[in-house]
C-alpha positions in Angstrom: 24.0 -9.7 11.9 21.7 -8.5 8.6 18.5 -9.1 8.4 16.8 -9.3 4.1 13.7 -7.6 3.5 11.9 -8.7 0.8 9.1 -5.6 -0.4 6.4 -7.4 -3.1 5.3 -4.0 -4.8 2.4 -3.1 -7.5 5.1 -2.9 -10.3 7.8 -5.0 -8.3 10.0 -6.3 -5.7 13.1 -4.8 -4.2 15.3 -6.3 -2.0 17.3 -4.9 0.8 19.6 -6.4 2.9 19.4 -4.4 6.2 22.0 -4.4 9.2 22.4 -3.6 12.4 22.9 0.1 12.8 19.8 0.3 9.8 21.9 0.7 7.1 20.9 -0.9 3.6 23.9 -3.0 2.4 23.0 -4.2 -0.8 19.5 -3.6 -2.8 17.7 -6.1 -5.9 15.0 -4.7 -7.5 12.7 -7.0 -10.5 10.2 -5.0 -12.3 7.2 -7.2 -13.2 4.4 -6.8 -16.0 1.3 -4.6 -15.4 -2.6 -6.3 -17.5 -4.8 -4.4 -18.3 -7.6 -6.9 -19.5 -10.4 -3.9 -19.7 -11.2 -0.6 -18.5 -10.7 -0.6 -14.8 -9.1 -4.4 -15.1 -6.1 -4.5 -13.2 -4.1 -8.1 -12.9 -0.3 -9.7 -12.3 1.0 -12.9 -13.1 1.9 -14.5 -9.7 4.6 -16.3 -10.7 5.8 -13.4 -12.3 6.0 -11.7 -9.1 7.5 -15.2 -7.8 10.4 -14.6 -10.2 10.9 -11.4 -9.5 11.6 -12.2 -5.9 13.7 -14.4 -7.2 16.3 -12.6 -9.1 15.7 -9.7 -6.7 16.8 -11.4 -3.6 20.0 -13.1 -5.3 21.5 -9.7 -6.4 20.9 -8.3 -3.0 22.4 -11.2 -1.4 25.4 -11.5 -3.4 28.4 -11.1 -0.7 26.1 -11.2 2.1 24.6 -13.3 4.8 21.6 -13.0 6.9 20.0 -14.2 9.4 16.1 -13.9 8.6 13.8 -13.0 6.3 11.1 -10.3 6.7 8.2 -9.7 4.1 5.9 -7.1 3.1 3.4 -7.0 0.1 1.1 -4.9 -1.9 -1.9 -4.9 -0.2 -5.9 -6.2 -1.2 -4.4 -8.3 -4.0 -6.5 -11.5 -4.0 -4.0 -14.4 -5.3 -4.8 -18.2 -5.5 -2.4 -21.2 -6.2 -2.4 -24.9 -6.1 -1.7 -26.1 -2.5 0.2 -29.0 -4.1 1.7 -27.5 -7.1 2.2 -23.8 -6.1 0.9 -22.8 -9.6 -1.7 -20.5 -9.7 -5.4 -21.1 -11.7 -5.4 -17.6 -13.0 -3.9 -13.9 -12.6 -4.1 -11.9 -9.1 -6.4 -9.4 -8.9 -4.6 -6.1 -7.9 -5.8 -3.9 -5.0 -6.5 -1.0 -8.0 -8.8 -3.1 -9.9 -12.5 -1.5 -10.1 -14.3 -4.3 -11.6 -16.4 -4.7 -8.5 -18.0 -1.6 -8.6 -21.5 -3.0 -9.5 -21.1 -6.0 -6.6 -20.2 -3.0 -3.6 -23.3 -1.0 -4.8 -25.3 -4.0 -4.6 -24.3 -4.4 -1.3 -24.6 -1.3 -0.2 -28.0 -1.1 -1.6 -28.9 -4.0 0.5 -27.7 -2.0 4.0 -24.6 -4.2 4.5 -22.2 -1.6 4.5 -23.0 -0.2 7.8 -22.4 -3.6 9.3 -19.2 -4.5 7.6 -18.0 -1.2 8.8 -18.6 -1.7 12.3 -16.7 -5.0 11.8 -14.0 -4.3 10.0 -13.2 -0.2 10.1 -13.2 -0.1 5.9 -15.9 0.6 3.8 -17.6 -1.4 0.6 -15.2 -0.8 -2.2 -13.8 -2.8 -4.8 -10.2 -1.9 -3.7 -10.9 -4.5 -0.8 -10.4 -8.4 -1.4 -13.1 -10.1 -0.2 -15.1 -8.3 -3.2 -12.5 -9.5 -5.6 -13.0 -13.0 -4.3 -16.7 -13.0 -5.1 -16.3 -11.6 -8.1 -14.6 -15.2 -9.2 -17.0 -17.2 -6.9 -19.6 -15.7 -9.6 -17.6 -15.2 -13.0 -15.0 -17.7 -12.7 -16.5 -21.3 -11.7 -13.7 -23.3 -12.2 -11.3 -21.2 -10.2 -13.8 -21.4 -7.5 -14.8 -24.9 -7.6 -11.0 -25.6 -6.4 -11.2 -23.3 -3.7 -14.9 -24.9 -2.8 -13.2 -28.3 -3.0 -9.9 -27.0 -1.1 -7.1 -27.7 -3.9 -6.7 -24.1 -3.9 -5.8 -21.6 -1.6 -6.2 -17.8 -1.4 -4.2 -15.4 0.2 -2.7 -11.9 -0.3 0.7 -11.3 -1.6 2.5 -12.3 1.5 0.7 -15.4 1.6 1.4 -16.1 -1.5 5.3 -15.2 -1.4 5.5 -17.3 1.6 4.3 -20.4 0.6 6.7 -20.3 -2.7 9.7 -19.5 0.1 8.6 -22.2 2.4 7.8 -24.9 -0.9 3.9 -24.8 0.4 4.9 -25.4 3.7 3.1 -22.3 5.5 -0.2 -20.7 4.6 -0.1 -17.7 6.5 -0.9 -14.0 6.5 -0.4 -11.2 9.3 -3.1 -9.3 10.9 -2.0 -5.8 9.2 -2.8 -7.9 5.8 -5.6 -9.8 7.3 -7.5 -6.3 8.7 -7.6 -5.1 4.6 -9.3 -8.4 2.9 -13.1 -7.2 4.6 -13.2 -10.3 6.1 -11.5 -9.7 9.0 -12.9 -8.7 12.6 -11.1 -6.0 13.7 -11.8 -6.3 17.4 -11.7 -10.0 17.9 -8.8 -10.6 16.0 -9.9 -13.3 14.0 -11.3 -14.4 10.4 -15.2 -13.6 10.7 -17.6 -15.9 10.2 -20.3 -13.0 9.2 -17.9 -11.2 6.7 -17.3 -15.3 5.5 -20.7 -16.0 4.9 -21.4 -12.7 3.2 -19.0 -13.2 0.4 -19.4 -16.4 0.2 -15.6 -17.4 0.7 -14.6 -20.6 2.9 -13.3 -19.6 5.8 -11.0 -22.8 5.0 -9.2 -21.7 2.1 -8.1 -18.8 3.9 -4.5 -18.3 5.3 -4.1 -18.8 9.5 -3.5 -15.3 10.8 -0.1 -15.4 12.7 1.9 -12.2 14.6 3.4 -9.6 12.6 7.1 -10.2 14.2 8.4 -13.7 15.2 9.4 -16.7 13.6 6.5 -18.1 11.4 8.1 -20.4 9.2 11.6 -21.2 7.4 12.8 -21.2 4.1 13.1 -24.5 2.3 16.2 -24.7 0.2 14.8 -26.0 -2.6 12.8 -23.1 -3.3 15.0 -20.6 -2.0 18.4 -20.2 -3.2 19.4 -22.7 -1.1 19.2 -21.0 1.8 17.4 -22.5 4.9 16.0 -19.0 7.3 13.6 -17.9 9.7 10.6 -15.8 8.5 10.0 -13.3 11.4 8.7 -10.2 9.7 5.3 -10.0 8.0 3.0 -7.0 7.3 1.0 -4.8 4.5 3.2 -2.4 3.0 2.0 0.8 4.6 2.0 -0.5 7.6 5.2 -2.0 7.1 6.4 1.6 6.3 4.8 2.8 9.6 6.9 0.6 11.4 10.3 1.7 9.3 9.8 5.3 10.6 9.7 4.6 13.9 6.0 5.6 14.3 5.5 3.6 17.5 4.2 6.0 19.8 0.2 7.1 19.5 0.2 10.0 16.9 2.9 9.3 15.3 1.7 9.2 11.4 3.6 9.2 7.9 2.9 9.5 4.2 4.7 6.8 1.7 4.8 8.0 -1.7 4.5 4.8 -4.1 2.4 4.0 -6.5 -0.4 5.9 -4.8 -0.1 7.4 -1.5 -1.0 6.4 2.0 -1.1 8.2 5.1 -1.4 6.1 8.4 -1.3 7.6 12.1 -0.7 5.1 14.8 -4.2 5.0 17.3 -2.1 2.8 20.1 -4.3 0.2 21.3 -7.8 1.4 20.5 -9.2 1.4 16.8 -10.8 4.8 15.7 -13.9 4.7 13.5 -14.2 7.3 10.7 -16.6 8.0 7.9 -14.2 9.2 5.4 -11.2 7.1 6.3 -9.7 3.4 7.1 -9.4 2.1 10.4 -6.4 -0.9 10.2 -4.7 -3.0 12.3 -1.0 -1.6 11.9 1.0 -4.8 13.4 0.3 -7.7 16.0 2.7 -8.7 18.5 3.8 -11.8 19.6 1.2 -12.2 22.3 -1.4 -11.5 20.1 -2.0 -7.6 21.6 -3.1 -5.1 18.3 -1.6 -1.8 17.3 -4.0 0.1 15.0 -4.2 2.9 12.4 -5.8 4.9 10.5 -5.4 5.3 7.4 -6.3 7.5 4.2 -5.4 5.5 1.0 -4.7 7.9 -2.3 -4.8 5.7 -5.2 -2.9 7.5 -8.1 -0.2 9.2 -6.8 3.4 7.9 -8.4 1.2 6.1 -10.8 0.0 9.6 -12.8 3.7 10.3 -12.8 4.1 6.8 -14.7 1.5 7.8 -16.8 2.9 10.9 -18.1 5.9 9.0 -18.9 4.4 5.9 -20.3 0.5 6.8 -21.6 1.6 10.7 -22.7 5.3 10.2 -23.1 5.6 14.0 -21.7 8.7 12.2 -19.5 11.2 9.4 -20.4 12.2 8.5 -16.8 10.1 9.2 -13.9 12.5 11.5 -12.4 12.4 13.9 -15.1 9.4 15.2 -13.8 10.9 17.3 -10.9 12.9 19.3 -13.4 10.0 19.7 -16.0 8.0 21.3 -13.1 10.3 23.5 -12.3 10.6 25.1 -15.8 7.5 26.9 -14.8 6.5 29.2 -11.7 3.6 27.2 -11.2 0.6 25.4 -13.1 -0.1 28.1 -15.2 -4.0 27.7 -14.0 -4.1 23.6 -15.2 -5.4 21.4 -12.6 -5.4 17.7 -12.9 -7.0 15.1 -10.8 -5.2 11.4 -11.1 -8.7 9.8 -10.7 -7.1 6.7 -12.8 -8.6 4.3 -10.9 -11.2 5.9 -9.2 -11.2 8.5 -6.4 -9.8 6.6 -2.8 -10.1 8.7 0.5 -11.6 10.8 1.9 -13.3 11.4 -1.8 -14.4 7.4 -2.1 -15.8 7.4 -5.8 -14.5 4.4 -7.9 -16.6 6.2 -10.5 -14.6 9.2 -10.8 -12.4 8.8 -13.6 -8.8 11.5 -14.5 -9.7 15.1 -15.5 -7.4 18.0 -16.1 -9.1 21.1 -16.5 -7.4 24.7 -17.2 -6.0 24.3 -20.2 -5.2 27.0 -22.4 -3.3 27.5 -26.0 -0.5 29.0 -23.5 -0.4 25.4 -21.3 3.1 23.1 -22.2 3.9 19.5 -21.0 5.8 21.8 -18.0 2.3 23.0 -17.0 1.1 19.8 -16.5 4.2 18.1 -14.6 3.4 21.1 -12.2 0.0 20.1 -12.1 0.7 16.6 -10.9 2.9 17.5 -8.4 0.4 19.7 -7.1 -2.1 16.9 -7.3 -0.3 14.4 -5.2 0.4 17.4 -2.9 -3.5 18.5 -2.7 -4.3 14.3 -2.6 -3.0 14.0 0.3 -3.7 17.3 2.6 -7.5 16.1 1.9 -6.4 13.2 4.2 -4.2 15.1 6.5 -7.4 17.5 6.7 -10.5 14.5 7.5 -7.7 12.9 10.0 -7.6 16.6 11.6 -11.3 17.6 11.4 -12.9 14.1 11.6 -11.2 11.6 14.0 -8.8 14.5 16.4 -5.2 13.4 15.0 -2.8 16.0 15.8 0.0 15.7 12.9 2.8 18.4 13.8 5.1 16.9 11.2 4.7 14.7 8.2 7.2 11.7 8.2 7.5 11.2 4.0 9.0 8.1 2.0 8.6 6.4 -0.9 10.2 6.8 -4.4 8.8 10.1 -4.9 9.9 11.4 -1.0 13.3 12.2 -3.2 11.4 14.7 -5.3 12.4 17.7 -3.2 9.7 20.0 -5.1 7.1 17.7 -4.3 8.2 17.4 -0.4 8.3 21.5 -0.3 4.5 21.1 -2.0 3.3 19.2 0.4 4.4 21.1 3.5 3.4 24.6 2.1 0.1 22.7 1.2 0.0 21.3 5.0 1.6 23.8 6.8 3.4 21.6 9.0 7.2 20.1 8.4 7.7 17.3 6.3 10.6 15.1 7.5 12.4 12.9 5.1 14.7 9.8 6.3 18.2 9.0 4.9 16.5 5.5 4.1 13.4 6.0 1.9 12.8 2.3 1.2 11.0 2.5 4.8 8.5 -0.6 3.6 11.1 -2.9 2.4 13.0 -1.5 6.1 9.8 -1.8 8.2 10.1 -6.0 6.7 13.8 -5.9 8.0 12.8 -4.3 11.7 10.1 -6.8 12.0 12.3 -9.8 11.3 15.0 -8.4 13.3 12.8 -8.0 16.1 11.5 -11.2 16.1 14.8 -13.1 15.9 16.9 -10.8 18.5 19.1 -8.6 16.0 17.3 -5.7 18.2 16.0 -6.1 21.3 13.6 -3.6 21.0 11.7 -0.9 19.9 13.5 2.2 21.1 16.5 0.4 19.7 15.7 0.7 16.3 14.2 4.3 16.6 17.8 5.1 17.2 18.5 3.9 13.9 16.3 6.8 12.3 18.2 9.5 10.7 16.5 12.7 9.3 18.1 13.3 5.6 16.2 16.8 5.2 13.4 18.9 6.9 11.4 21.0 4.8 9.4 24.1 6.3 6.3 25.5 5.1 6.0 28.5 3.3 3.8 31.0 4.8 0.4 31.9 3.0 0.5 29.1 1.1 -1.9 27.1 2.4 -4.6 29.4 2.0 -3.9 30.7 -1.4 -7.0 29.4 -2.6 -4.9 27.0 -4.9 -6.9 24.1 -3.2 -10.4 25.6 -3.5 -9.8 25.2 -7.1 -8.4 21.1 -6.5 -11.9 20.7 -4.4 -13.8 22.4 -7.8 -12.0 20.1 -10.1 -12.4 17.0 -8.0 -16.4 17.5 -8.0 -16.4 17.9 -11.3 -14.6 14.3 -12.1 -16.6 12.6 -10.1 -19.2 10.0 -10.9 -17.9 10.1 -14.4 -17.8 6.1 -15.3 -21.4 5.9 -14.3 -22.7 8.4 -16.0 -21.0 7.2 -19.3 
């Protein structure tokens, strides 16, 4: 039996076809288009993404069969479509998008944040949906009126993805996608009525939360390439990563490498409050009992390495810049912070805006791959580092994956920058995987948890080098990363 995973990323959606023993069979992959309306605007065409899935899923499939389906999704994206039609009123608004700045401070201002805290374990920022959402209550009337009247319906990704697979049969979400909109109480379980009534968004437009493994819902033919399956899997992409790696045990934690970087430790059946950090539900099972996480979310990680290919054009493929880096010894003294989109944990600045700082007439393109690297590297030890200091989490080895896990500079970077092992998996596609464990566990292709940790394989270890981490290399990051911040306001 093989299970298809079906992994709804922020530039697109790759398909994997997963069996038994954990091995990927067969792999689609659809990029789709990135808007950038304004400054800080970040948007995707739904039914671009719905395409994508598409043409993903029937090159993966080609010469196989399966027996369920398992989804995960970019996170915080608010979507809306026609209940009838399917079509959506307007672009998505991606989880990078800052143009709620102005509405969190507002909020803030008024001492909400304290309370949606407590609730919900994030914090007021606009990566989070429920800001998105009243950003179009306010500045897109129309949109709004149909989600007032309840023609349309809003969802994440998932949500979104399932209805086209179901022909608008199922309007659902999971709790791991459900705990990131900042309308969800974390505790209870449930959409809250509070967080609701706050932002202003019906409580009836929203999807009904439903377990993370299990059948949910089956594919309708028509819609699907003809092919009639159970959903069972459903979860946020990080999350869905978490569970690819086999993190099921308390303190277990891993970093996924993607478009930014996210590092979640599993906190067993007890959320953990930080200041600096997410607390997240990381799946729900069948009987409705929580696992949490926390979480420290990077936002440009892979994303700078896309810009120096596509803004600078220093690269022409994004693997390029493992080799470029190692043309020189080290950054030659350059330092760059990815602020793109704003600084995410445990920094929390969507004012901050990209600086590079240390440049010299001696500094080449090399010096500045290095100086990403290093970035993502420091980006995510300043995570590692609050979930150490802040909220106790022991991490005696960094589980990696992701697209840029394969960068083996990068993954010696990070542990010399840690100094702790980082472990990477034969499988690095652990999101789209984590979809295929959750769907195979909720349909009987494994029995049960221990049986897919069996399925783990380690592809490489990499050890710390000694010294590193206190070179001083980071006291320099910490500099630069004060001195981007706040930038977008001040301007």
């Amino acid at each position: 039996m093989s299970v298809l995973a079906i992994d709804c990323g922020t530039t697109g959606v790759t398909a994997l076809v997963v069996s038994e023993d954990g091995r990927v069979l067969s792999r689609g992959y659809q990029e789709f288009h990135q808007h950038f309306p304004r400054p800080g605007w970040v948007e995707h065409e739904p039914e671009e993404i719905w395409v994508a899935v598409l043409s993903s899923c029937r090159a993966a499939l080609e010469g196989h069969a399966v027996t369920a389906v398992g989804v995960t999704d970019q996170r915080e994206t608010a979507v809306l479509w026609d209940r009838r039609t399917l079509q959506p009123p307007r672009r998505a608004i991606v989880w990078q998008d800052r143009r709620t700045t102005a509405l969190c401070e507002q909020l803030k201002e008024a001492g909400h944040e304290p309370r949606v805290a407590e609730l919900t374990g994030l914090r007021l920022d606009p990566y989070f949906t429920a800001t998105k959402l009243a950003w179009l209550r306010e500045h897109d009337p129309r949109v709004w009126e149909g989600v007032v009247s309840g023609r349309t319906a809003i969802g994440t990704v998932d949500s979104y993805v399932i209805a086209r697979l179901t022909a608008g049969g199922r309007h659902v979400t999971d709790a791991s996608n459900a705990s990131r909109t900042l309308l969800y109480d974390l505790r209870a379980g449930t959409w809250s009525d509070e967080l609701c009534e706050l932002f202003a968004v019906p409580r009836s437009a929203l999807p009904e939360i439903v377990p993370s493994y299990g059948e949910v819902g089956r594919t309708d033919p028509t819609a699907f390439l003809g092919l009639d399956l159970p959903i069972a899997g459903i979860a946020g992409d990080q999350q869905a990563a978490l569970f690819g790696q086999g993190c099921y045990d308390e303190g277990r934690s891993k970093c996924t490498y993607g478009t930014g970087s996210f590092v979640l430790v599993n906190t067993g059946g007890t959320p953990v409050l930080s200041e600096r950090l997410l607390t997240t539900v990381a799946w729900m099972a069948p009987d409705g009992t929580l696992t949490y996480a926390l979480e420290g979310a990077v936002f440009v990680t892979g994303a700078a390495v896309q810009w120096l290919r596509d803004g600078l054009q220093v690269i022409q493929t994004a693997t390029e810049v493992e080799s470029l880096a190692r043309a020189v010894p080290d950054s030659g003294g350059v330092v760059f912070v990815p602020a793109l989109t704003g600084l995410g944990a445990p920094h929390w600045d969507p004012d901050a805006r990209g600086t590079v700082l240390g440049i010299t007439r001696g500094t080449t393109r090399a010096h500045l791959a290095r100086a990403t690297l290093d970035a993502i590297a420091f980006e995510v030890r300043d995570v590692i580092d609050a979930m150490t200091t802040e909220a106790g989490c022991e991490v005696p080895a960094l589980q990696v994956d992701g697209g840029a896990s394969g960068n083996d500079l990068l993954c010696q970077l990070q542990a010399d920058q840690l100094g702790v092992p980082v472990q990477r998996p034969e499988v690095r596609e652990t999101t789209a995987l984590g979809a295929a464990f959750l769907a195979g566990l909720g349909t009987g292709v494994w029995s049960s948890r221990a049986e897919l940790v069996d399925t783990w394989r380690l592809d490489r270890r990499f050890e710390p080098t000694p010294g590193v981490r206190e070179d001083g290399s980071h006291a320099r990051w910490a500099r630069a990363v004060e001195r981007s911040k706040g930038w977008a306001a001040e301007g």
